[in-house]
C-alpha positions as CSV (number, residue, x, y, z in Angstrom):
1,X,103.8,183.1,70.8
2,X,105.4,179.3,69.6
3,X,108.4,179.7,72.0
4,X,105.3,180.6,74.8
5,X,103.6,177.5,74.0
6,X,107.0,175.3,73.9
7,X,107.6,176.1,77.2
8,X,104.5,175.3,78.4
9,X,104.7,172.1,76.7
10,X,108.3,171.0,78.0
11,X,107.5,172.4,81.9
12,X,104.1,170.1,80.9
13,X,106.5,167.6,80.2
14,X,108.7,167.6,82.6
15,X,105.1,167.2,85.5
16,X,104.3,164.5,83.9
17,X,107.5,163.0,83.8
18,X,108.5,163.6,87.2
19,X,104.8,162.5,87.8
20,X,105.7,158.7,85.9
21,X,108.5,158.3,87.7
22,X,107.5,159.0,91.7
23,X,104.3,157.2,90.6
24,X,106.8,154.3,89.6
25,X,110.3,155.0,91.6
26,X,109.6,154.1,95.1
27,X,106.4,151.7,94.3
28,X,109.0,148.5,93.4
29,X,110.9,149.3,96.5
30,X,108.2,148.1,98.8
31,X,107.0,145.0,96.8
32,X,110.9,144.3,96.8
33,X,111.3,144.9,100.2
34,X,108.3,142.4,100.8
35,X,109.4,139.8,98.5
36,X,112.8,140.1,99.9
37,X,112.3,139.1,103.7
38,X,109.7,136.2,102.9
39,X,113.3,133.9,103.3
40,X,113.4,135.3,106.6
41,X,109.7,135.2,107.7
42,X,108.9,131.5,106.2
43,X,112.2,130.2,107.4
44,X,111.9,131.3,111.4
45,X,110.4,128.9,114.0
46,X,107.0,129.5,115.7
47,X,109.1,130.7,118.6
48,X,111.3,132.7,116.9
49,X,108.8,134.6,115.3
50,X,107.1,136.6,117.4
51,X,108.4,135.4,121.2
52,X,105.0,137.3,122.7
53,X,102.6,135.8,120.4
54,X,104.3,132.1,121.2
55,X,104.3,132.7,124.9
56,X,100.5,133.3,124.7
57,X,99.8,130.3,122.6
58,X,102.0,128.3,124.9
59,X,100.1,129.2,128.0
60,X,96.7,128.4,125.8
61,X,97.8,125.2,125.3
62,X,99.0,124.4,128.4
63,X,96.4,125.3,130.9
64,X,93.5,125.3,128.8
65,X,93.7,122.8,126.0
66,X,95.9,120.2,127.8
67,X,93.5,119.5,130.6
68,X,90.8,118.8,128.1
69,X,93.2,116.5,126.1
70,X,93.8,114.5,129.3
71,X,89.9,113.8,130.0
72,X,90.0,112.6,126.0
73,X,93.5,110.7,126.8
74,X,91.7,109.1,129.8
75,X,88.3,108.1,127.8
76,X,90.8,106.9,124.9
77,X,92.6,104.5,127.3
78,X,89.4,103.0,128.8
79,X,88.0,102.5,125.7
80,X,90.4,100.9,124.5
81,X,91.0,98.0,127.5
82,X,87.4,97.7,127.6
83,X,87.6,96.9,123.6
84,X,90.5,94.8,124.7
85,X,88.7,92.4,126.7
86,X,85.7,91.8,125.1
87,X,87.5,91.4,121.6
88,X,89.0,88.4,123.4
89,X,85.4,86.4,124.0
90,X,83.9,88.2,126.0
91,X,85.6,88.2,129.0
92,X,86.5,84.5,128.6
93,X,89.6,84.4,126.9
94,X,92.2,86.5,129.4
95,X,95.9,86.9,128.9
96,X,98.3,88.8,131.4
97,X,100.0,90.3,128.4
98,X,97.5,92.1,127.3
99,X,97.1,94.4,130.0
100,X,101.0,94.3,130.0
101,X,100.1,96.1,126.3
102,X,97.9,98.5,127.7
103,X,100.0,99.8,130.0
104,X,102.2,100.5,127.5
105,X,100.4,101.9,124.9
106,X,98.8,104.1,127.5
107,X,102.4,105.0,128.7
108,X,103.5,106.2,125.2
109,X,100.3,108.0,125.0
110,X,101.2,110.0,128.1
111,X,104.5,110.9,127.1
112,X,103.0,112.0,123.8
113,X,100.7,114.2,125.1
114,X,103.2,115.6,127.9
115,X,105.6,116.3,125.2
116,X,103.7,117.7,122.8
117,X,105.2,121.1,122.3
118,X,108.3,119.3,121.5
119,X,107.3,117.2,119.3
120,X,105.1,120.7,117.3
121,X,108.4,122.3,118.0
122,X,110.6,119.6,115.9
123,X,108.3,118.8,113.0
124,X,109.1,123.5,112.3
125,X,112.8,123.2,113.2
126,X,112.9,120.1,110.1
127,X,110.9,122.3,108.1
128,X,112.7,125.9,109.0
129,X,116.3,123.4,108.5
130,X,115.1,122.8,104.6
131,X,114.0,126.8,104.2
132,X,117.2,127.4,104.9
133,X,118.6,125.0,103.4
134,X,116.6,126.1,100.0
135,X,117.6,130.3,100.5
136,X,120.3,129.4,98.3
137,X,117.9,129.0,95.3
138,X,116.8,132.5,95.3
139,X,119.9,134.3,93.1
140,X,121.0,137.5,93.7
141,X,118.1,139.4,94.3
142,X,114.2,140.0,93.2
143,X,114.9,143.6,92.7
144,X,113.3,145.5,89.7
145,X,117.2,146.7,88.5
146,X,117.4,150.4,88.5
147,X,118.9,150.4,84.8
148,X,114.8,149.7,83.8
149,X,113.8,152.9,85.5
150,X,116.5,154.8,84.2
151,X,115.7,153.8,80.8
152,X,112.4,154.7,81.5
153,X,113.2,158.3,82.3
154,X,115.1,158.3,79.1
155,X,112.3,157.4,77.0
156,X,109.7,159.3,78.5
157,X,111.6,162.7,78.0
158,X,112.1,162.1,74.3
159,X,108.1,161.3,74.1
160,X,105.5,163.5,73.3
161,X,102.9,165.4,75.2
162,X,99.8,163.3,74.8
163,X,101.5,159.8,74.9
164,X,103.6,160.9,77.9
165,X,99.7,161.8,79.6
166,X,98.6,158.2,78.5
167,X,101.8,156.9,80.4
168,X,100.8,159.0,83.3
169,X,97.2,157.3,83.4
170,X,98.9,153.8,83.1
171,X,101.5,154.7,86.1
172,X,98.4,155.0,88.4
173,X,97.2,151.6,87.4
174,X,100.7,150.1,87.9
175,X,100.8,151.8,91.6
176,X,97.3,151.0,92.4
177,X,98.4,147.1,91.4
178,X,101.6,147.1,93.0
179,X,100.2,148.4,96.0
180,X,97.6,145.7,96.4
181,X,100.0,142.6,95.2
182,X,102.3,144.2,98.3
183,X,99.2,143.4,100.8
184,X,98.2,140.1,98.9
185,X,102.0,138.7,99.9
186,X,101.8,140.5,103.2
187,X,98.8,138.6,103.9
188,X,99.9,135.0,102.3
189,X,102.9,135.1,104.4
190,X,101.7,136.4,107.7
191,X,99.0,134.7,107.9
192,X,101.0,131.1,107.1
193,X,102.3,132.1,110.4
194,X,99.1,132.5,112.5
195,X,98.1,129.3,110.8
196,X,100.7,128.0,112.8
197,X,99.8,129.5,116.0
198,X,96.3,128.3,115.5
199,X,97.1,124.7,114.6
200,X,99.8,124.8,117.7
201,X,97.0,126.1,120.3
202,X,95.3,123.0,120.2
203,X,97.6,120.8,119.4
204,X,97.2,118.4,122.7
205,X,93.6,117.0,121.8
206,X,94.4,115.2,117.9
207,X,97.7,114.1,120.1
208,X,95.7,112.6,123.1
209,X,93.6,110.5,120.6
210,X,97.2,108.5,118.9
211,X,96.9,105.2,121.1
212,X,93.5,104.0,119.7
213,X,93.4,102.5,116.3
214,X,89.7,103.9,115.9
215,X,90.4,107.6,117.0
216,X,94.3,107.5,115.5
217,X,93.0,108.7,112.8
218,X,92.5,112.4,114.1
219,X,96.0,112.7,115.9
220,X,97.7,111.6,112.5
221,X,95.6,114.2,110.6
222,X,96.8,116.4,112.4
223,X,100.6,115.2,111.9
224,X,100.0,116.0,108.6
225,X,98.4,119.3,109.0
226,X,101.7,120.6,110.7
227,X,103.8,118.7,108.0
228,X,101.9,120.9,105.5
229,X,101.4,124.1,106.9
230,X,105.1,123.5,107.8
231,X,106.8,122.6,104.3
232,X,104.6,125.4,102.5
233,X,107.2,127.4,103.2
234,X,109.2,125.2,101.1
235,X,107.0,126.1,98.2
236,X,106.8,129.6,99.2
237,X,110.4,129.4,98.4
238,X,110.4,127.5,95.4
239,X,107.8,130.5,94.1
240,X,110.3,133.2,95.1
241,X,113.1,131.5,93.6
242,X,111.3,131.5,90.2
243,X,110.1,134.6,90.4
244,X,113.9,136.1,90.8
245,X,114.9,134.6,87.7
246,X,112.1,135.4,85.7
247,X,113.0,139.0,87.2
248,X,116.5,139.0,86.0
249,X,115.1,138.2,82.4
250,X,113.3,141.1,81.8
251,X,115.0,143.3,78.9
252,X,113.3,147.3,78.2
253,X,114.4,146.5,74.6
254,X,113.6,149.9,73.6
255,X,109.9,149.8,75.5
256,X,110.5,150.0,79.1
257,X,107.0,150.6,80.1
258,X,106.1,147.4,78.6
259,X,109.3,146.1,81.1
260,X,107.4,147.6,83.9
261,X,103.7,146.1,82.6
262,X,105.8,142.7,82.7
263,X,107.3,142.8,86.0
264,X,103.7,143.9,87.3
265,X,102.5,140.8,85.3
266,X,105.3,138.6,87.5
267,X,104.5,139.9,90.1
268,X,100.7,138.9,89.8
269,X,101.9,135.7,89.0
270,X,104.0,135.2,92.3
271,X,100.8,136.0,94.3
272,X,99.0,133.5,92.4
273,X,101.2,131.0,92.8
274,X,101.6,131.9,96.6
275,X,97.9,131.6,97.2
276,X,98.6,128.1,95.3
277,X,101.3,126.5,98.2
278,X,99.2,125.8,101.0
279,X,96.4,124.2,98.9
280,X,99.2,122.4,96.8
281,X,101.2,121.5,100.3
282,X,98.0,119.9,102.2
283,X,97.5,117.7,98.9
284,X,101.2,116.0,98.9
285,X,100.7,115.6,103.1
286,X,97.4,114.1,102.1
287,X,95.1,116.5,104.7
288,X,93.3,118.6,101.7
């Protein structure tokens, strides 16, 4: 009857085993997979990124935004000659040079505004320059090492049958967790990008508003806005970078669940700190 209830006790074993490990095996792969192409997603161009998406934006902009920024452009300009020449007396102090000056501002402001998607266009090839620039940080990988989850396996068989079932409970925590951290960095670096979109779309009106000192203020707002959203991709990199090493540190050291508990807790930590960039980025470009 004792070998009867060994058996059942090993083939026990041996579900809940197998059970651990597909609960665990291919769960990293997908957060690694994820953490593994944010270099590529942060560091690609709005045009780059999704050619369809860009096109559509582009055409927004273009025949829908940009004829409202040239009514703004055109209020802009007459506002500011009228402010011109009653600044100077009322009407009674005149020079030639002044309108000399208008012309000219209002000629920059109209190659501005034409160029506008060139200008949006450079301030993401600087940024997507330094991301690349920056992939070199990241070191070898921010793979979960397979020697952990070989370990594990180790471990678990010489365990017994209630702590192994423990384990087993604990394994469906890890997955539910890993699984949701995978869609928090989804999310976070995705939707960086339709940021981008968004702030592009209407990127003629701040830009029609640069020539006057009194409405300046709105077009270099906006300057910094793209600067921001731009270099948090910087950050997003700086976050990956750190989260590699701290990676690489991890040790089972005879308890590699507690391994796996740790890199769930890195993980955690990488979201946070992900979440953190564009906050962090809009405070150094001074728009947050």
């Amino acid at each position: 009857m004792q070998i009867i209830f060994d058996a059942i006790a090993e083939w026990l074993k041996g579900l809940l085993v197998d059970g651990i490990m597909g609960n665990l095996g291919g769960l990293f792969d997908n957060v690694n997979a994820q953490v593994g192409e944010i270099a590529e997603q942060v560091g690609t161009t709005p045009a780059s990124w999704n050619a369809g998406v860009f096109s559509l934006i582009r055409q927004i902009s273009e025949t829908v935004i940009l004829p409202i920024a040239g009514l703004v452009l055109t209020y802009v300009a007459v506002y500011e000659l009228i402010q011109m020449l009653i600044d100077r007396n009322n009407l009674h102090d005149i020079d030639t040079w002044m309108f000399f000056k208008w012309i000219f501002k209002t000629f920059v402001a109209v190659t501005i505004l034409t160029n506008t998607f060139n200008i949006v266009l450079a301030v993401f090839d600087v940024s997507q320059h330094v991301i690349q620039q920056s992939a070199g940080l990241i070191q070898s990988g921010t793979e979960i090492t397979p020697d952990i989850m070989d370990s594990l396996r180790t471990d678990l068989e010489a365990m017994e049958l209630g702590p192994l079932f423990g384990l087993f409970l604990q394994s469906f925590l890890v997955q539910f967790t890993m699984t949701a951290l995978n869609i928090v960095i989804f999310v976070i670096v995705y939707g960086r990008m339709i940021e981008i979109y968004l702030l592009t779309s209407l990127a003629p009106i701040p830009f029609s508003t640069v020539a006057n000192r009194e409405t300046g203020h709105m077009g270099q707002n906006y300057f910094r806005s793209l600067c921001a959203v731009g270099f948090q991709g910087l950050l997003i990199m700086v976050c990956v970078a750190i989260y590699a090493v701290l990676i690489q540190s991890i040790a089972t050291d005879g308890n590699p669940m507690g391994a796996i508990w740790r890199c769930v807790g890195y993980t955690v930590l990488l979201c946070f700190s992900l979440f953190k960039t564009g906050s962090l980025s809009k405070s150094i470009f001074g728009t947050g």
